[in-house]
Predicted model as a PDB file, atoms N, CA, C, CB and O in Angstrom, pLDDT in the B-factor column:
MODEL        1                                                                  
ATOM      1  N   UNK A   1       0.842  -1.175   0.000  1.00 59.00           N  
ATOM      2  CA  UNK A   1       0.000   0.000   0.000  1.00 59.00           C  
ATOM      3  C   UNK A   1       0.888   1.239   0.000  1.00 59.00           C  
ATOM      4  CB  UNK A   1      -0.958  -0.002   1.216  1.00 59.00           C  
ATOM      5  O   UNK A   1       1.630   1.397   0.969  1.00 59.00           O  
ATOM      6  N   UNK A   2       0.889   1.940  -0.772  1.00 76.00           N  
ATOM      7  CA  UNK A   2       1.264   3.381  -1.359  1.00 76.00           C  
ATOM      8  C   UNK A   2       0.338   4.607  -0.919  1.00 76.00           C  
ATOM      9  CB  UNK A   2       1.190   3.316  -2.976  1.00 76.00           C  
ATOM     10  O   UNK A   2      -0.182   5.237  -1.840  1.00 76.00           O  
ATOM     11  N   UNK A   3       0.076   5.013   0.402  1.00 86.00           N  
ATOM     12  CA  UNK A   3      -0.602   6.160   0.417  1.00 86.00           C  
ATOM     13  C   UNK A   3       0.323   7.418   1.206  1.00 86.00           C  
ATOM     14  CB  UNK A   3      -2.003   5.811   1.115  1.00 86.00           C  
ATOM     15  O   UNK A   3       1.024   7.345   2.215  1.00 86.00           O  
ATOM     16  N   UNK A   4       0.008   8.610   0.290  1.00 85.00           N  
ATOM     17  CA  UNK A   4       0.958   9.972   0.934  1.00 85.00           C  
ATOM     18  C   UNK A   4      -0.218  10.699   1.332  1.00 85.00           C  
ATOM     19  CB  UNK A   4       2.092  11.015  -0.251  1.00 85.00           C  
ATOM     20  O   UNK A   4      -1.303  10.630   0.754  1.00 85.00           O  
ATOM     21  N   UNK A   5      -0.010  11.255   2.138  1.00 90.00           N  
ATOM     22  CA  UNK A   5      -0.595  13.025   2.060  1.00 90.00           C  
ATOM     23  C   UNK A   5      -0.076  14.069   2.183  1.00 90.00           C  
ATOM     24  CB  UNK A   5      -1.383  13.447   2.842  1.00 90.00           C  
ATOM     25  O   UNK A   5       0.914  14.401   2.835  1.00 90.00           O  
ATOM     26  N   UNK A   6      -0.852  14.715   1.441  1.00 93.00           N  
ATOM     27  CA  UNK A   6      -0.214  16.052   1.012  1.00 93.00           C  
ATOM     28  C   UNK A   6      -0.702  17.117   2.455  1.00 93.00           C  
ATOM     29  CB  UNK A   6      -0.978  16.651  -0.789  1.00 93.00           C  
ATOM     30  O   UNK A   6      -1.798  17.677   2.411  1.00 93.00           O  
ATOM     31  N   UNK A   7       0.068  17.273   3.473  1.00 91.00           N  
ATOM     32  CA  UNK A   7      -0.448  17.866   4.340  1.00 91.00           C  
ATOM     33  C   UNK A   7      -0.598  19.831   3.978  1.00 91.00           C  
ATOM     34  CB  UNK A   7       0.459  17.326   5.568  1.00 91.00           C  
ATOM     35  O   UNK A   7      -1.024  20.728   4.706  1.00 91.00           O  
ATOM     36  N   UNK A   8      -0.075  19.872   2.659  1.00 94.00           N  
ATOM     37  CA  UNK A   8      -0.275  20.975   2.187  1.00 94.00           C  
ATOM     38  C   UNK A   8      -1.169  21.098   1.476  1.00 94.00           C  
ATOM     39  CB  UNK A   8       0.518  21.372   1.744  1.00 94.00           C  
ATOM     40  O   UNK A   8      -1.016  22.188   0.925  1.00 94.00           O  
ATOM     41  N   UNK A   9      -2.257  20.523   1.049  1.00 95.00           N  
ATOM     42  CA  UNK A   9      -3.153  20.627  -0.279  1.00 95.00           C  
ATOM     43  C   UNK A   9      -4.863  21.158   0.710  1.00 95.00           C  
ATOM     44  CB  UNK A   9      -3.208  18.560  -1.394  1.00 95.00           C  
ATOM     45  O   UNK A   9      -5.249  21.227   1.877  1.00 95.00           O  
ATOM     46  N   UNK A  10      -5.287  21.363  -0.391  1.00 97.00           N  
ATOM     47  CA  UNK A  10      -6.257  22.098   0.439  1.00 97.00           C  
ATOM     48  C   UNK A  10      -7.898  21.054   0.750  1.00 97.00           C  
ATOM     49  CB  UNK A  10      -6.560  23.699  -0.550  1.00 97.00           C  
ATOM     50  O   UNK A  10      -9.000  21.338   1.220  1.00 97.00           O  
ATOM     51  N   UNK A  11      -7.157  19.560   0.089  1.00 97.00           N  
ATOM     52  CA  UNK A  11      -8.193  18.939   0.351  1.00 97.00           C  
ATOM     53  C   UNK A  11      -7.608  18.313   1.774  1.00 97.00           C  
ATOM     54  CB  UNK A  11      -8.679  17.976  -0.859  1.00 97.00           C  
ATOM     55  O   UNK A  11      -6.427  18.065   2.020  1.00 97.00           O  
ATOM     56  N   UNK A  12      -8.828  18.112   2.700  1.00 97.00           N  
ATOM     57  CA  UNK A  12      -8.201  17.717   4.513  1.00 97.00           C  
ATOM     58  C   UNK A  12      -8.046  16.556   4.131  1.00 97.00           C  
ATOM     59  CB  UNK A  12      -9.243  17.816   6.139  1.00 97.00           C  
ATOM     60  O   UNK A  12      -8.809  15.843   3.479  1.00 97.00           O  
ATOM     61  N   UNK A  13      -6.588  16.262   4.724  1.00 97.00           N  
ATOM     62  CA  UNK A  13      -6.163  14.700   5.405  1.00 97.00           C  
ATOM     63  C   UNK A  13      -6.901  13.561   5.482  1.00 97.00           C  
ATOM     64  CB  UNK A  13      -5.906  14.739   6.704  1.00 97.00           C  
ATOM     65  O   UNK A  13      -6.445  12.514   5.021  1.00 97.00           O  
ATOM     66  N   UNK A  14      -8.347  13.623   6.173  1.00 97.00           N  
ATOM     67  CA  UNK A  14      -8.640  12.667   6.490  1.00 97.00           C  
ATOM     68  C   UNK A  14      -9.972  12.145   5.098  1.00 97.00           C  
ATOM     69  CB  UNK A  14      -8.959  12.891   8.076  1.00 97.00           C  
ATOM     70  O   UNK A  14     -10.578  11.080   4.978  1.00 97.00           O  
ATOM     71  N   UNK A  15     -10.026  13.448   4.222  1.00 97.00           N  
ATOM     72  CA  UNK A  15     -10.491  13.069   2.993  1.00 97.00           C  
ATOM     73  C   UNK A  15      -9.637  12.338   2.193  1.00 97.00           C  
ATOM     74  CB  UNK A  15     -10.870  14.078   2.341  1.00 97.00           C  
ATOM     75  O   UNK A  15      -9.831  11.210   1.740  1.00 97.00           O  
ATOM     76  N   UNK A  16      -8.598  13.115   2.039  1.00 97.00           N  
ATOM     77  CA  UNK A  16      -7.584  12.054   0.832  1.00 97.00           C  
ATOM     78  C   UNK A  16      -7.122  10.680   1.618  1.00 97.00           C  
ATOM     79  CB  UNK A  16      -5.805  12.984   0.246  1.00 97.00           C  
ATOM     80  O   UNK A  16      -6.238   9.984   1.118  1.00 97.00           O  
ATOM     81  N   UNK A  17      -7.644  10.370   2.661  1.00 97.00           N  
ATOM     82  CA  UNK A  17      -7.202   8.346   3.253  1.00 97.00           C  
ATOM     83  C   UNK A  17      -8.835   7.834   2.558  1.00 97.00           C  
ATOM     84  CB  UNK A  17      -7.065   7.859   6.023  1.00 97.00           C  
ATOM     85  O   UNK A  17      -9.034   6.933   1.744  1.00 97.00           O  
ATOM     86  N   UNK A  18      -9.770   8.686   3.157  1.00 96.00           N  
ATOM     87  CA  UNK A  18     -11.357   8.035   2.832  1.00 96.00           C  
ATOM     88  C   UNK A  18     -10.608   8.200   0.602  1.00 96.00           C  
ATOM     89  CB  UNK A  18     -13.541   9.781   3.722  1.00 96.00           C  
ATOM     90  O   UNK A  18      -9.928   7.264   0.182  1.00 96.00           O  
ATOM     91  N   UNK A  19     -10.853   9.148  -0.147  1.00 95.00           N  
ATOM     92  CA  UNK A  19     -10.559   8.936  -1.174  1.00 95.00           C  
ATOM     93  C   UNK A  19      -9.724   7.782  -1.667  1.00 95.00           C  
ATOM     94  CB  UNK A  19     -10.214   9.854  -1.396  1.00 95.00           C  
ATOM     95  O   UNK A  19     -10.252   6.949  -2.404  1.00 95.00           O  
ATOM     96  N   UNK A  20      -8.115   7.641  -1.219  1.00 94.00           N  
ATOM     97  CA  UNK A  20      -7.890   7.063  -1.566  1.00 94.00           C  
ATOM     98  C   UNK A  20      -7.868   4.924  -1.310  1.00 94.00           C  
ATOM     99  CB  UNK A  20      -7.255   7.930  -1.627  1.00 94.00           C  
ATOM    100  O   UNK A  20      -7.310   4.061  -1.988  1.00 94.00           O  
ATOM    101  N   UNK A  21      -8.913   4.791   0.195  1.00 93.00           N  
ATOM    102  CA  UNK A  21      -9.156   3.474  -0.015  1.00 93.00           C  
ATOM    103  C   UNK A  21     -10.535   3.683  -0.762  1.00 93.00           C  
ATOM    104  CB  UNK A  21      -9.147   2.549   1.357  1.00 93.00           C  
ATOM    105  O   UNK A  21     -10.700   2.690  -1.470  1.00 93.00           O  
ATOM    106  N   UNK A  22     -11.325   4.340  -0.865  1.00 91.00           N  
ATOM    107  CA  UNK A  22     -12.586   4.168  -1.268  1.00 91.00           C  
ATOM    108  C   UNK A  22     -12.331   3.820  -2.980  1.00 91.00           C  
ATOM    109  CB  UNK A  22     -13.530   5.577  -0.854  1.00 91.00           C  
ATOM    110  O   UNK A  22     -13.230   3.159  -3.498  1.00 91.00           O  
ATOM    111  N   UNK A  23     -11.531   4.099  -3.593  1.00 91.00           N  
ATOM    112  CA  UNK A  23     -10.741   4.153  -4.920  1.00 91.00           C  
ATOM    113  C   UNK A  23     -10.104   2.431  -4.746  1.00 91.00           C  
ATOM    114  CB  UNK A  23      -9.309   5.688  -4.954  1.00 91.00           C  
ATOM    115  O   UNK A  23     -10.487   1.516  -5.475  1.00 91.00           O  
ATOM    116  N   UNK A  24      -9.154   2.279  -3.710  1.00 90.00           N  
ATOM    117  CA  UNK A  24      -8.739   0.907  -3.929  1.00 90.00           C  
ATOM    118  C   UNK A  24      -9.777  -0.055  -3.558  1.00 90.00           C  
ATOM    119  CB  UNK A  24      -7.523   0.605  -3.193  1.00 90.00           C  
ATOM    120  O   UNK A  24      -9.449  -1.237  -3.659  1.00 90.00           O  
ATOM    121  N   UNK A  25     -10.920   0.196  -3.162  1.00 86.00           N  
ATOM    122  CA  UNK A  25     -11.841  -1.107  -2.904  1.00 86.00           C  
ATOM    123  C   UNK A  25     -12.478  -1.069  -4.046  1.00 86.00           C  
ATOM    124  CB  UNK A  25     -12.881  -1.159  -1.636  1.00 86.00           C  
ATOM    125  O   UNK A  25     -12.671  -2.140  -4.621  1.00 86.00           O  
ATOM    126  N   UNK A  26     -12.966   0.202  -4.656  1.00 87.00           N  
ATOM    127  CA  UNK A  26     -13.720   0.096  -5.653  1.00 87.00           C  
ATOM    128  C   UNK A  26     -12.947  -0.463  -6.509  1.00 87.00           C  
ATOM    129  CB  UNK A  26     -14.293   1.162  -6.050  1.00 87.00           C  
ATOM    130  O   UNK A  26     -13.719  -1.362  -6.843  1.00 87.00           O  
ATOM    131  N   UNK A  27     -11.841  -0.671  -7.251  1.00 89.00           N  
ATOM    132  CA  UNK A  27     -11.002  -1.018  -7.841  1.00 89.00           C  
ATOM    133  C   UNK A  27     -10.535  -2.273  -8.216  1.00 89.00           C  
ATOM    134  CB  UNK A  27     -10.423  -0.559  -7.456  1.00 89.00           C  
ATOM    135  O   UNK A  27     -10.152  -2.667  -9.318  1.00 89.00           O  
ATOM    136  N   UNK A  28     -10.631  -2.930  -6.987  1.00 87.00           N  
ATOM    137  CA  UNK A  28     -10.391  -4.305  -6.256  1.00 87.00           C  
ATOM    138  C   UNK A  28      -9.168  -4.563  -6.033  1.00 87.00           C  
ATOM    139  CB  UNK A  28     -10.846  -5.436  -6.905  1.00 87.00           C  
ATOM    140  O   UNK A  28      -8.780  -5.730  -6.084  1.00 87.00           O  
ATOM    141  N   UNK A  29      -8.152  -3.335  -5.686  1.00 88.00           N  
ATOM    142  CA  UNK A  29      -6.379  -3.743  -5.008  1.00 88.00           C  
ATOM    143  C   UNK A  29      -7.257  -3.983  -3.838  1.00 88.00           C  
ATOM    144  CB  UNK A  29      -4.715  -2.290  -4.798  1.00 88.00           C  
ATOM    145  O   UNK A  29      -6.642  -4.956  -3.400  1.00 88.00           O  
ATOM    146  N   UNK A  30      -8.251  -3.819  -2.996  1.00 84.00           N  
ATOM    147  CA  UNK A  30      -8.802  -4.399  -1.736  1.00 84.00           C  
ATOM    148  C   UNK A  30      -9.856  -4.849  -2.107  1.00 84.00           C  
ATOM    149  CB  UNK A  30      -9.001  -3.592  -0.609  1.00 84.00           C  
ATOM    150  O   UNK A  30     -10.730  -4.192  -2.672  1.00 84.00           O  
ATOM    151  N   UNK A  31      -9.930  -6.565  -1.711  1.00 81.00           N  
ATOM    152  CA  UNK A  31     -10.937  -7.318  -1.203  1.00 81.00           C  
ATOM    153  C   UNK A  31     -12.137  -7.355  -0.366  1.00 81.00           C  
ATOM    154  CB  UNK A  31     -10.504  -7.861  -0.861  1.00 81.00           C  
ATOM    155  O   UNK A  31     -11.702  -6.821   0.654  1.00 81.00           O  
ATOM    156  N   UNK A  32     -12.939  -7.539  -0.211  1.00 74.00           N  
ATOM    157  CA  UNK A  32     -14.168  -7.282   0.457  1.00 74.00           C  
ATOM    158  C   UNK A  32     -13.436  -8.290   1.910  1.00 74.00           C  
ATOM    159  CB  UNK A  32     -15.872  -7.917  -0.561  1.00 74.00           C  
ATOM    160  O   UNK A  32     -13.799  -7.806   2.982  1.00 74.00           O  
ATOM    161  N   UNK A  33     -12.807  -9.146   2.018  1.00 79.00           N  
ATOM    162  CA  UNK A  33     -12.700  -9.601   3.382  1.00 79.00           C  
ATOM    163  C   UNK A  33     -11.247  -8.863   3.833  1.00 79.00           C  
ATOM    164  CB  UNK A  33     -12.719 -11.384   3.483  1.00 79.00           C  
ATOM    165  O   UNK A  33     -10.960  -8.958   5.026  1.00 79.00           O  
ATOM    166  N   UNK A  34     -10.170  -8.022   2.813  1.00 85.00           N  
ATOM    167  CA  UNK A  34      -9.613  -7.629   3.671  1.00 85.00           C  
ATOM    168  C   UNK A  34      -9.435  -6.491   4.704  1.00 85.00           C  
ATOM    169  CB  UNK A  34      -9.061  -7.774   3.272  1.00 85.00           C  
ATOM    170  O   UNK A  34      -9.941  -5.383   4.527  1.00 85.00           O  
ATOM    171  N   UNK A  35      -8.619  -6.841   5.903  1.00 89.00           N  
ATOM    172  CA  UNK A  35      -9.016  -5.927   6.233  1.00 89.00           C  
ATOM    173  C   UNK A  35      -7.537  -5.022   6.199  1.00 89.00           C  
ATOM    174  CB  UNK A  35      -9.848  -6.174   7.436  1.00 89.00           C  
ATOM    175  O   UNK A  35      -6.362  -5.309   5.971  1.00 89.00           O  
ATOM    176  N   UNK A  36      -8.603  -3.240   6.709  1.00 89.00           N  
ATOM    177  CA  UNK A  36      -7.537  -1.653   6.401  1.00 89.00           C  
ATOM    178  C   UNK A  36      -6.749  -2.188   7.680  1.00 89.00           C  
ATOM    179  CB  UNK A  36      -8.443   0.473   6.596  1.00 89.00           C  
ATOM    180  O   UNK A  36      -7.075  -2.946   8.593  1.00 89.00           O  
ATOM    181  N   UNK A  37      -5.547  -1.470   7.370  1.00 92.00           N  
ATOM    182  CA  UNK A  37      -4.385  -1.018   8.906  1.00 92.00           C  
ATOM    183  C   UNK A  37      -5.199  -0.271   9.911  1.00 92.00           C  
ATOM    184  CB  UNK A  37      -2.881   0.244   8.515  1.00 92.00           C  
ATOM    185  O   UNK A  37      -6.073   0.548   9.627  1.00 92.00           O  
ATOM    186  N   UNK A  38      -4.748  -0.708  11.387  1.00 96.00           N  
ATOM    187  CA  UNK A  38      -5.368  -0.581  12.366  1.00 96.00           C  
ATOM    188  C   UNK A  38      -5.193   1.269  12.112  1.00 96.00           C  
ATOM    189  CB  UNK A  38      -4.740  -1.517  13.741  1.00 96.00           C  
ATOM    190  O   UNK A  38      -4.425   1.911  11.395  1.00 96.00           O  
ATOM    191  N   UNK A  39      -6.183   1.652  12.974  1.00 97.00           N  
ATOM    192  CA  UNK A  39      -5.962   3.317  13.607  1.00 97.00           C  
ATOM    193  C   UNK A  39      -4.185   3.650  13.433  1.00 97.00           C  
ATOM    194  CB  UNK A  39      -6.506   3.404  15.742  1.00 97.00           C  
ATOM    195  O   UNK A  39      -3.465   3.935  12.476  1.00 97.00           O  
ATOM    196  N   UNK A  40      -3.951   3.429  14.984  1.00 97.00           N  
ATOM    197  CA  UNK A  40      -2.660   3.248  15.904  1.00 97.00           C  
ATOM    198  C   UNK A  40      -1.634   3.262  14.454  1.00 97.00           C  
ATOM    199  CB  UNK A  40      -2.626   1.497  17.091  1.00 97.00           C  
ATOM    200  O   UNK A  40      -0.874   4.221  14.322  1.00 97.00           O  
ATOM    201  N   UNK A  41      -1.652   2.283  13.506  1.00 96.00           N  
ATOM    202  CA  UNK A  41      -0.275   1.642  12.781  1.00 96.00           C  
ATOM    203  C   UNK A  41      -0.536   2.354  11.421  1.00 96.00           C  
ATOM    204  CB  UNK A  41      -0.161  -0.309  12.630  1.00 96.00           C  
ATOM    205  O   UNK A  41       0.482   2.196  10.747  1.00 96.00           O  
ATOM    206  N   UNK A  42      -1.733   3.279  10.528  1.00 96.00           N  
ATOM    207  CA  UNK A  42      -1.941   3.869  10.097  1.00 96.00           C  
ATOM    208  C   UNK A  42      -1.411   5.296  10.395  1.00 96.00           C  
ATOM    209  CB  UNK A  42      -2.806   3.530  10.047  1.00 96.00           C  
ATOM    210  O   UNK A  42      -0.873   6.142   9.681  1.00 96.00           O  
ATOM    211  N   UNK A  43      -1.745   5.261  11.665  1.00 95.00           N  
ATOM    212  CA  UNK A  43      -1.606   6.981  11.849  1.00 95.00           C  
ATOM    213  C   UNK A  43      -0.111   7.487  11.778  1.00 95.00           C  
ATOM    214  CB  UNK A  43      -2.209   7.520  13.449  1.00 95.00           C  
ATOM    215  O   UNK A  43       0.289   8.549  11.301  1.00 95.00           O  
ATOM    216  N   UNK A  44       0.672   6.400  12.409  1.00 95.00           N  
ATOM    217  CA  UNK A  44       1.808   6.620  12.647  1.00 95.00           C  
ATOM    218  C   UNK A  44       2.553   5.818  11.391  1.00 95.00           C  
ATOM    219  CB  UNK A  44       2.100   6.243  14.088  1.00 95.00           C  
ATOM    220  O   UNK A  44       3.735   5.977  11.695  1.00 95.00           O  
ATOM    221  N   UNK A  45       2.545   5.241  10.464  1.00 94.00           N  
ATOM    222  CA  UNK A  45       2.868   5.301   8.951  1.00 94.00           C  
ATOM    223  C   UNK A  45       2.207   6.492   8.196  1.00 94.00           C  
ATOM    224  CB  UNK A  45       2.386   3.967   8.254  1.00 94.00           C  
ATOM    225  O   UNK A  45       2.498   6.416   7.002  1.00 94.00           O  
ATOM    226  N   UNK A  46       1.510   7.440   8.443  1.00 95.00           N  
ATOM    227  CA  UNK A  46       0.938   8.640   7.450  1.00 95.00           C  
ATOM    228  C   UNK A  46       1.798   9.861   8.502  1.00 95.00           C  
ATOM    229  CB  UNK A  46      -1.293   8.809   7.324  1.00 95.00           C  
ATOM    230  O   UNK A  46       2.631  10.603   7.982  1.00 95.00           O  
ATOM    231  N   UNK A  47       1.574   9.926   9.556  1.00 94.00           N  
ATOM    232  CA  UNK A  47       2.648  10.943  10.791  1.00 94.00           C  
ATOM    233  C   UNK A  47       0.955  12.052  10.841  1.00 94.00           C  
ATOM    234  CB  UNK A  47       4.942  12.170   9.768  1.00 94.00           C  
ATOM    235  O   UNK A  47       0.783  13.271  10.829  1.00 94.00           O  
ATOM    236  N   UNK A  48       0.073  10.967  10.894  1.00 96.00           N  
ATOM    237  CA  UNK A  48      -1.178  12.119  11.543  1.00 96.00           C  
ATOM    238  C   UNK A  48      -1.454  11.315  12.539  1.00 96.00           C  
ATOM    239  CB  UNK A  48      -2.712  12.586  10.602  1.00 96.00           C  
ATOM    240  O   UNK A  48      -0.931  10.224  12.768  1.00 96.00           O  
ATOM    241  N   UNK A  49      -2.660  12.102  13.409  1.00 97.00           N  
ATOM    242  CA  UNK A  49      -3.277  11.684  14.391  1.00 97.00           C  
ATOM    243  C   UNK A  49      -4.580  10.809  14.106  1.00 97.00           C  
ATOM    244  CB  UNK A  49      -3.494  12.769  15.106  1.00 97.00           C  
ATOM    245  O   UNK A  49      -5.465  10.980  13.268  1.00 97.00           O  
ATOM    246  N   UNK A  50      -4.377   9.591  15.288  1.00 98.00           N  
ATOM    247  CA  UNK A  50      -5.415   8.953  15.088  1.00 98.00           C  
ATOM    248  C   UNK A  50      -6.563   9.263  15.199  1.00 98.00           C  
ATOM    249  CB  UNK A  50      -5.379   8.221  15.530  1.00 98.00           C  
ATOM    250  O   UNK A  50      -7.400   8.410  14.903  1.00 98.00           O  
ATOM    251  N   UNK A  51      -6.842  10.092  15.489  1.00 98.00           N  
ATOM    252  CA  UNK A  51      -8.528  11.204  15.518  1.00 98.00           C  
ATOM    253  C   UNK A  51      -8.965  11.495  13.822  1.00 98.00           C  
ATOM    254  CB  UNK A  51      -8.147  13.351  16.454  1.00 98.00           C  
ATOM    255  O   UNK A  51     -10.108  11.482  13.365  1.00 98.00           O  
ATOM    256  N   UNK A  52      -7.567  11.778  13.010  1.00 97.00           N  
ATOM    257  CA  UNK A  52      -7.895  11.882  11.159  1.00 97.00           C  
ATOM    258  C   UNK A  52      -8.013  10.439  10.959  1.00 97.00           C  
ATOM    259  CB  UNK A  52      -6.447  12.631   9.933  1.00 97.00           C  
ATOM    260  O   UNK A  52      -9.175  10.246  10.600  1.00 97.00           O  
ATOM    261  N   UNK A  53      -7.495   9.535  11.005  1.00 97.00           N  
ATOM    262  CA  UNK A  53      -7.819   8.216  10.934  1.00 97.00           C  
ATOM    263  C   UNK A  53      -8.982   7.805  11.212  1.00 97.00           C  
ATOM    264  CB  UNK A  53      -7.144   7.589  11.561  1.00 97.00           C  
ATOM    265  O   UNK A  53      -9.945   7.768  10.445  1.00 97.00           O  
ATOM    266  N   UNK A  54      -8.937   7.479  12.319  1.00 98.00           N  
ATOM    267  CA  UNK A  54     -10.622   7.390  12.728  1.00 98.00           C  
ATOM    268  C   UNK A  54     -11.828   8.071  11.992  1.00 98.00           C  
ATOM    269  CB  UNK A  54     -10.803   7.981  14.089  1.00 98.00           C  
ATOM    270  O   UNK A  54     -12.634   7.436  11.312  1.00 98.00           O  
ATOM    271  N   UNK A  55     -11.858   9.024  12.135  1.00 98.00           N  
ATOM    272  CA  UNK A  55     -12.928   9.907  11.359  1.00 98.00           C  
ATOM    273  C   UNK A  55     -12.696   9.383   9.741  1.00 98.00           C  
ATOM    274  CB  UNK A  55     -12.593  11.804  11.586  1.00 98.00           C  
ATOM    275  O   UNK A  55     -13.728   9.110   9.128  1.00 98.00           O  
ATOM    276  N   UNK A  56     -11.995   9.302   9.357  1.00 97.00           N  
ATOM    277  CA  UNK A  56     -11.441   8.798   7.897  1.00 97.00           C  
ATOM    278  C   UNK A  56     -12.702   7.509   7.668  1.00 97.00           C  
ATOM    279  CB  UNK A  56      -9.414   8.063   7.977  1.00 97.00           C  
ATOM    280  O   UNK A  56     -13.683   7.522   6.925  1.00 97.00           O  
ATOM    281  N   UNK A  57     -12.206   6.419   8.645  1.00 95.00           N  
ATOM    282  CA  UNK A  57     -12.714   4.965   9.006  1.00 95.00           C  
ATOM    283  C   UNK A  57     -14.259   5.077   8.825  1.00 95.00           C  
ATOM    284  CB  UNK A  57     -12.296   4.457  10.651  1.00 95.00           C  
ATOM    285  O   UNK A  57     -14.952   4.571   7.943  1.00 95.00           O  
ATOM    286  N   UNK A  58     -14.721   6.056  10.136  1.00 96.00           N  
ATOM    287  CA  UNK A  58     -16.154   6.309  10.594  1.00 96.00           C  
ATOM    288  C   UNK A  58     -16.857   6.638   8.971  1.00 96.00           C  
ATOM    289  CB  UNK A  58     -16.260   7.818  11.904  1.00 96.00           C  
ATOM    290  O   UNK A  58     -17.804   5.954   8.582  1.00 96.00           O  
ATOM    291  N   UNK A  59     -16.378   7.552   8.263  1.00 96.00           N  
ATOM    292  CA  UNK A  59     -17.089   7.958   7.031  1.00 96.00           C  
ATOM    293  C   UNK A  59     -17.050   6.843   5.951  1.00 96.00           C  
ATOM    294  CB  UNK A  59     -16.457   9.267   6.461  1.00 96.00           C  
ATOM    295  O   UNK A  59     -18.093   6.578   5.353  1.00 96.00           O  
ATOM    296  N   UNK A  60     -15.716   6.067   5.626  1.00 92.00           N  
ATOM    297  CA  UNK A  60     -15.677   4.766   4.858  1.00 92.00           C  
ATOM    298  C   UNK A  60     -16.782   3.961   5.360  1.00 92.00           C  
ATOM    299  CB  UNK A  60     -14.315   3.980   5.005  1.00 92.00           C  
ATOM    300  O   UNK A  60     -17.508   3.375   4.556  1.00 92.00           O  
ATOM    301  N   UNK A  61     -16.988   3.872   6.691  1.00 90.00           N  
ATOM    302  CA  UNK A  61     -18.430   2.815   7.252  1.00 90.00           C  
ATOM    303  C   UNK A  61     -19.566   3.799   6.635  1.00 90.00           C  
ATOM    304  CB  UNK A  61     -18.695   2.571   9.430  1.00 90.00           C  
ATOM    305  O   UNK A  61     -20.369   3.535   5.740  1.00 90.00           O  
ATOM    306  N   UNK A  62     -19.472   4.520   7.069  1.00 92.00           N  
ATOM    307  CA  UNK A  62     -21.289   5.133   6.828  1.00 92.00           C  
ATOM    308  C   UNK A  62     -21.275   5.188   5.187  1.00 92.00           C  
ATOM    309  CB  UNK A  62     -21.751   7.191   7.643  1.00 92.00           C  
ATOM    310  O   UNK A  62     -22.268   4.697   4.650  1.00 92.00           O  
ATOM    311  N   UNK A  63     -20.418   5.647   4.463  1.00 86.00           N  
ATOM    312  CA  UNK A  63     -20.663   5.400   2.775  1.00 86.00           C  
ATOM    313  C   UNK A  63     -20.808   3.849   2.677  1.00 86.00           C  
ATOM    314  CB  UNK A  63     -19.211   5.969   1.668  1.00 86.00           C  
ATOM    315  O   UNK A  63     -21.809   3.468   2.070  1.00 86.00           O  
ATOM    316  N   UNK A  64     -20.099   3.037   3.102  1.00 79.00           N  
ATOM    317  CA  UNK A  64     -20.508   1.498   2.770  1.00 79.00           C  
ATOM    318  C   UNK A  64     -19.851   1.462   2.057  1.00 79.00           C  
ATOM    319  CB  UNK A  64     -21.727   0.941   2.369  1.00 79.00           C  
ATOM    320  O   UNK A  64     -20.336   0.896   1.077  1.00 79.00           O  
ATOM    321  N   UNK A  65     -18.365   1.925   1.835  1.00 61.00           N  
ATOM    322  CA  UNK A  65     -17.248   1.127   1.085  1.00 61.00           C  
ATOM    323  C   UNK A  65     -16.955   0.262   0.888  1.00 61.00           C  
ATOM    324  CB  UNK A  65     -16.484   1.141   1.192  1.00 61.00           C  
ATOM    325  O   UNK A  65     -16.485  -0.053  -0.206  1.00 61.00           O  
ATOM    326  N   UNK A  66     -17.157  -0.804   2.221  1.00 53.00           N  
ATOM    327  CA  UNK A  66     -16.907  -2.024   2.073  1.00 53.00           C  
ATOM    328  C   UNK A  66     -17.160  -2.677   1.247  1.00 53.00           C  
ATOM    329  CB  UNK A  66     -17.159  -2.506   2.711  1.00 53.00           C  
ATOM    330  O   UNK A  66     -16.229  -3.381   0.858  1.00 53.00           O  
ATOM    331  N   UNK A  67     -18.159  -2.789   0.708  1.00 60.00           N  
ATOM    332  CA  UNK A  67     -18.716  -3.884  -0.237  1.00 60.00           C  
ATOM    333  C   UNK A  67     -19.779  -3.441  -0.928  1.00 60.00           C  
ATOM    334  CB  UNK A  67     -19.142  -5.106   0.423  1.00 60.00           C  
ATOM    335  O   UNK A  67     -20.349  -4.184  -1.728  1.00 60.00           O  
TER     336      UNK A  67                                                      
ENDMDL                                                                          
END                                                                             
């Protein structure tokens, strides 16, 4: 998995993680049974806080990315 953010761009952080898995599931580089990197091991491979993570997560559930 290849994800950056641009902590300079004017779209927020925790949009471009929801963008860019919502893009790899739709896609199918992610599987419907696999599962994303925890909060905790995400946040600290991107160098944000797990509060943008989370919220990231919370909105991937309520769109129904999953599947």
């Amino acid at each position: 998995m290849r994800l950056a953010i641009d902590q300079q761009s004017e779209v927020p952080m925790y949009q471009q993680i929801v963008d860019y898995f919502s893009k790899a599931i739709h896609s199918g580089q992610f599987a419907c049974e696999m599962r994303l990197p925890s909060i905790r091991k995400l946040s600290a491979d991107l160098g944000v806080s797990k509060i943008t993570v989370e919220n990231a997560y919370a909105i991937l559930e309520a769109e129904g990315s999953a599947c």
